[in-house]
C-alpha positions as CSV (number, residue, x, y, z in Angstrom):
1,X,-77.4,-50.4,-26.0
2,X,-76.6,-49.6,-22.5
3,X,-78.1,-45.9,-23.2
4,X,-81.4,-47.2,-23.2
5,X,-81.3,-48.5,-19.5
6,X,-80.6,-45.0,-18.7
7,X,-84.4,-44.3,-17.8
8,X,-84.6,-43.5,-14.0
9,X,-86.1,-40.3,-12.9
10,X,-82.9,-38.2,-13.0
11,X,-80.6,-40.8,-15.0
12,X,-80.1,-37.9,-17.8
13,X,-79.6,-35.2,-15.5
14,X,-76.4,-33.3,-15.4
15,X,-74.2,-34.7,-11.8
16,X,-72.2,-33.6,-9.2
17,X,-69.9,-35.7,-8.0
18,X,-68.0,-35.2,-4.4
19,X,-64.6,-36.7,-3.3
20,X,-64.0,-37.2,0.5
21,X,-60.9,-38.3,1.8
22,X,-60.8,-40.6,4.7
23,X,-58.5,-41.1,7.3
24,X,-54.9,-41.9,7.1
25,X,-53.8,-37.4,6.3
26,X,-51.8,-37.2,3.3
27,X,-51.7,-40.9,1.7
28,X,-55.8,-40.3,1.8
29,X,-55.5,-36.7,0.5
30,X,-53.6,-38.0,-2.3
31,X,-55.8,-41.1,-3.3
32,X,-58.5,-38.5,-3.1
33,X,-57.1,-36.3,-5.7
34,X,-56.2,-39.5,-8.0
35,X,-59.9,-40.3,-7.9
36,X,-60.8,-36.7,-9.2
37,X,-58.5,-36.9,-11.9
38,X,-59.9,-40.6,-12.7
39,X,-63.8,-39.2,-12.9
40,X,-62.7,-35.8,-14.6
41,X,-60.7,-37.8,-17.2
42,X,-63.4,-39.9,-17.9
43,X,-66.1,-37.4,-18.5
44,X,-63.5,-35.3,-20.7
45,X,-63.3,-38.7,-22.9
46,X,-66.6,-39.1,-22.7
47,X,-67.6,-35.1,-24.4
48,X,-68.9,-33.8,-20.7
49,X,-67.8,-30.7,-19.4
50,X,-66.4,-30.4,-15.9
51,X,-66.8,-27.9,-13.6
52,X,-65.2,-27.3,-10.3
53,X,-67.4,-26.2,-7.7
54,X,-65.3,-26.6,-4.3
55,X,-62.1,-27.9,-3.2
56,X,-60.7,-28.1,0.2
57,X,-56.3,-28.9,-0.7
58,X,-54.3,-31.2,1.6
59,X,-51.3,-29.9,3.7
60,X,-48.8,-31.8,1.6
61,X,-50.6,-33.4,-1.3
62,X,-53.7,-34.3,-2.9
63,X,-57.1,-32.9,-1.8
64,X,-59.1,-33.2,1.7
65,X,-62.6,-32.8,-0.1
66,X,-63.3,-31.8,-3.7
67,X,-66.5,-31.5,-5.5
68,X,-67.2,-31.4,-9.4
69,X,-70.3,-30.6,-11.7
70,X,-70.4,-33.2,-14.4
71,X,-72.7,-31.5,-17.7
72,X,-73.8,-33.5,-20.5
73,X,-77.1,-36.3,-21.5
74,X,-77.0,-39.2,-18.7
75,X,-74.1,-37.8,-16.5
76,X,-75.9,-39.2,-13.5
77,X,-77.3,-42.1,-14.7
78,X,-73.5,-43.2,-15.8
79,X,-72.3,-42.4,-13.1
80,X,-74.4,-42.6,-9.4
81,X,-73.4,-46.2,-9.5
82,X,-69.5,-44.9,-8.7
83,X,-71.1,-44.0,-5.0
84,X,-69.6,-45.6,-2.0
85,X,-65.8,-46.0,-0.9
86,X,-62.8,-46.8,-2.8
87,X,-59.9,-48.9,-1.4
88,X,-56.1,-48.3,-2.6
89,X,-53.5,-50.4,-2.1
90,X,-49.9,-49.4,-2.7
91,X,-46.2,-48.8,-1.7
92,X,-46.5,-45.1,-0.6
93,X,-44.7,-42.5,-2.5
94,X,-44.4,-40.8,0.5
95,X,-43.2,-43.6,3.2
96,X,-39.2,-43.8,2.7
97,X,-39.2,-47.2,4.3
98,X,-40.9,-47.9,1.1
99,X,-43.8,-49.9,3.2
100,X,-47.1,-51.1,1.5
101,X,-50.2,-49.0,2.1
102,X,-54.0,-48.8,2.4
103,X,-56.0,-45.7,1.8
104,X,-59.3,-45.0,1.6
105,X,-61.8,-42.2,-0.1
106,X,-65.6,-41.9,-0.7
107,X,-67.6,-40.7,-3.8
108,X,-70.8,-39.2,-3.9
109,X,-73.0,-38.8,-6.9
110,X,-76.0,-36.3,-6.7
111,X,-78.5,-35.2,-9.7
112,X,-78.2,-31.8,-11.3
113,X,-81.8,-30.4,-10.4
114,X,-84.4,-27.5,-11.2
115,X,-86.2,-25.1,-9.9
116,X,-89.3,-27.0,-11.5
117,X,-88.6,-30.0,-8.8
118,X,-90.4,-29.2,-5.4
119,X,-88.1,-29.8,-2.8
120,X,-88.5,-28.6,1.2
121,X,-85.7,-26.9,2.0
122,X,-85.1,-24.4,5.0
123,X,-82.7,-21.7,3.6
124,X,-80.5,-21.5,6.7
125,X,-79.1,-24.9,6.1
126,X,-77.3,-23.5,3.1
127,X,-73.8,-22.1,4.1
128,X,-71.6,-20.8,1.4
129,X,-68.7,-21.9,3.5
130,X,-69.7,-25.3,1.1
131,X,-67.9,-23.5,-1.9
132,X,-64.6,-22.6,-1.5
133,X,-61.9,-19.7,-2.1
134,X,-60.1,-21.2,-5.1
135,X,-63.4,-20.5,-7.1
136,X,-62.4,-16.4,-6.6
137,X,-64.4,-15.4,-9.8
138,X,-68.0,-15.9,-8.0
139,X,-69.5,-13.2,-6.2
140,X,-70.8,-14.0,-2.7
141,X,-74.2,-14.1,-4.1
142,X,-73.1,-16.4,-6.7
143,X,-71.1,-18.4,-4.1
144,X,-74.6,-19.2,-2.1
145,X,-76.6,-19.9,-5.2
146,X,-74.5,-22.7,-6.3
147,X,-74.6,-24.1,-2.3
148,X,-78.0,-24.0,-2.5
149,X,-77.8,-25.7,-5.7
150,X,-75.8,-28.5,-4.5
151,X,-77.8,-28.8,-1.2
152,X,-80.9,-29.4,-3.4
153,X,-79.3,-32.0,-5.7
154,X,-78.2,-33.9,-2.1
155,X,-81.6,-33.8,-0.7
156,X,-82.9,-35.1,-4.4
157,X,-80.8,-37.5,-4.4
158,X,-81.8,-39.4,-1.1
159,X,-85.3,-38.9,-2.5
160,X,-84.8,-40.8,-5.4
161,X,-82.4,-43.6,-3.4
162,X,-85.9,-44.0,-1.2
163,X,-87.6,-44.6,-4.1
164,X,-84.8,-47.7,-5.4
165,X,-84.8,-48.8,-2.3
166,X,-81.4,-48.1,-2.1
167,X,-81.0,-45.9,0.6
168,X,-79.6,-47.8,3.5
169,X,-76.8,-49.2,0.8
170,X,-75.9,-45.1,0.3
171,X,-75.9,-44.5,4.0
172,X,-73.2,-47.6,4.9
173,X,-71.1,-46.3,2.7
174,X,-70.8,-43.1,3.6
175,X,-71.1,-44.4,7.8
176,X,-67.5,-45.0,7.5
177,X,-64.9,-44.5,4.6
178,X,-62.2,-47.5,5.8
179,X,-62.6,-51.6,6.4
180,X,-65.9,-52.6,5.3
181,X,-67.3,-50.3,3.1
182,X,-66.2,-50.4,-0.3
183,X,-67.6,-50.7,-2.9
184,X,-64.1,-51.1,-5.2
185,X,-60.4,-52.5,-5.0
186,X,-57.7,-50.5,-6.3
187,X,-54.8,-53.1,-5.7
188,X,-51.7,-51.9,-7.2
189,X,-48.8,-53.4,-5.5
190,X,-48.1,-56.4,-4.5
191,X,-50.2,-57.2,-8.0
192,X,-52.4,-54.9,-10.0
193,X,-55.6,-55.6,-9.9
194,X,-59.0,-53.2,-9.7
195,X,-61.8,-55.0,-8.3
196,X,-65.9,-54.1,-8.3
197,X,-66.7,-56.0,-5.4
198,X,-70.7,-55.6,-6.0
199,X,-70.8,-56.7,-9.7
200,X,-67.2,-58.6,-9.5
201,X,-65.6,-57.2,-12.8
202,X,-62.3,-56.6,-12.7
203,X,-59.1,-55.8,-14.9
204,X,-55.2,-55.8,-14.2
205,X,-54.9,-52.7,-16.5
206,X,-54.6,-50.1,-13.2
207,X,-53.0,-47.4,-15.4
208,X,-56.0,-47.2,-17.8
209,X,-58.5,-47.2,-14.7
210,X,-56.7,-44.5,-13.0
211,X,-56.7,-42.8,-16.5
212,X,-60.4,-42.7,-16.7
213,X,-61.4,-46.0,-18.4
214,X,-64.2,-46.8,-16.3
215,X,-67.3,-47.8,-19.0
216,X,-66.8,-51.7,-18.0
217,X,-67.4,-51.0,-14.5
218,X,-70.4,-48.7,-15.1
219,X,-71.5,-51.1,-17.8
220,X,-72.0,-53.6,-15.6
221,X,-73.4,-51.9,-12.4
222,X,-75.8,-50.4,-15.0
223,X,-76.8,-53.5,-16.6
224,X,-77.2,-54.9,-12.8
225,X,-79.3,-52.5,-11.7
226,X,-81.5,-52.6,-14.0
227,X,-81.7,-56.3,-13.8
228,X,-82.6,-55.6,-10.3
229,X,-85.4,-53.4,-10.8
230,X,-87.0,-55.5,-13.3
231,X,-86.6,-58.6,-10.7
232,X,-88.2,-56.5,-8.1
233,X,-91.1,-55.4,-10.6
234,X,-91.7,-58.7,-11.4
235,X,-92.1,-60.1,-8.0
């Protein structure tokens, strides 16, 4: 049932999706790379292919920045809702006082586009610094295809935020990844708890979360934005 609200512009589009740690070194790095294992178990479940594009490693753990193609029928409309920052809470792993703490890192969801989309572009803002050594196989030229690629899919998708009206929601959360800006609760110690803080669902299964059961919390910021739309349409 919830397929059939898939029916934005790009909603069946394949996705990229791009994990930004914020700051607080290697307790953010690590959250960071939880979160890319949490999306790229989920699309696995789900029958989508994943595809890394670019990853930047942290010095001790975890990943600085990471970025992931998503390919399959409604990859970005399942999943542009999962934009925004993500708050864990935990007793570190890597604190040997043992001492409870909060990271933070930011997702970004961008639409898998064509060459039959018109989009202005100036070609020196492509670097292929974007994509990085651990994808050896690609040729250079390859390298600053796929940048360019990505760049347009970024560009697309403020286009289409613009269009929802949603744009100033995308650009506060990615003003600051820390206090303020999430859009989620990851709460695993003193309780477990993850939290949506825009549609309010939540579940005290953190485990299953972590491992990629996220269709209740798309589910219902799917079912909300549509309800939004119509709202707006209706006015």
């Amino acid at each position: 049932e919830l397929e059939a609200l898939l029916s934005g512009e790009a909603d069946g589009n394949d996705a990229y999706l791009e994990v930004n740690s914020g700051a607080g070194g290697t307790e953010s790095n690590d959250w960071a790379g939880m979160l890319l294992r949490m999306y790229s178990r989920w699309a696995r479940a789900h029958g989508y292919e994943v595809e890394l594009e670019a990853e930047e490693g942290g010095e001790q753990a975890g990943i600085k920045s990471a970025t992931i193609q998503i390919k399959g029928p409604n990859a970005y409309g399942w999943l542009k809702s999962e934009s925004g920052v993500h708050r864990l809470v935990r007793i570190s792993p890597y604190d040997a006082a043992a001492k409870r703490h909060t990271s933070f890192a930011s997702i970004g969801v961008s639409p898998v586009v064509d060459d039959a989309i018109e989009i202005d572009i100036n070609p020196s803002d492509v670097r292929t610094k974007t994509v990085v050594a651990c994808q050896a196989g690609r040729s250079q030229h390859q390298n600053r295809e796929q940048a360019w690629k990505m760049h347009r899919a970024r560009l697309y998708e403020l286009e289409l935020q613009k269009r929802e009206a949603a744009a100033q929601a995308l650009a506060d959360a990615k003003t600051d990844i820390g206090w303020g800006h999430q859009i989620r609760s990851y709460v695993l110690q003193p309780y477990q708890m993850v939290k949506d803080l825009r549609t309010n669902v939540e579940t005290s299964d953190t485990q299953g979360v972590l491992d990629g059961d996220l269709d209740a919390f798309m589910g219902a910021a799917l079912a909300a934005r549509v309800g939004e739309t119509r709202g707006s349409t209706t006015e």
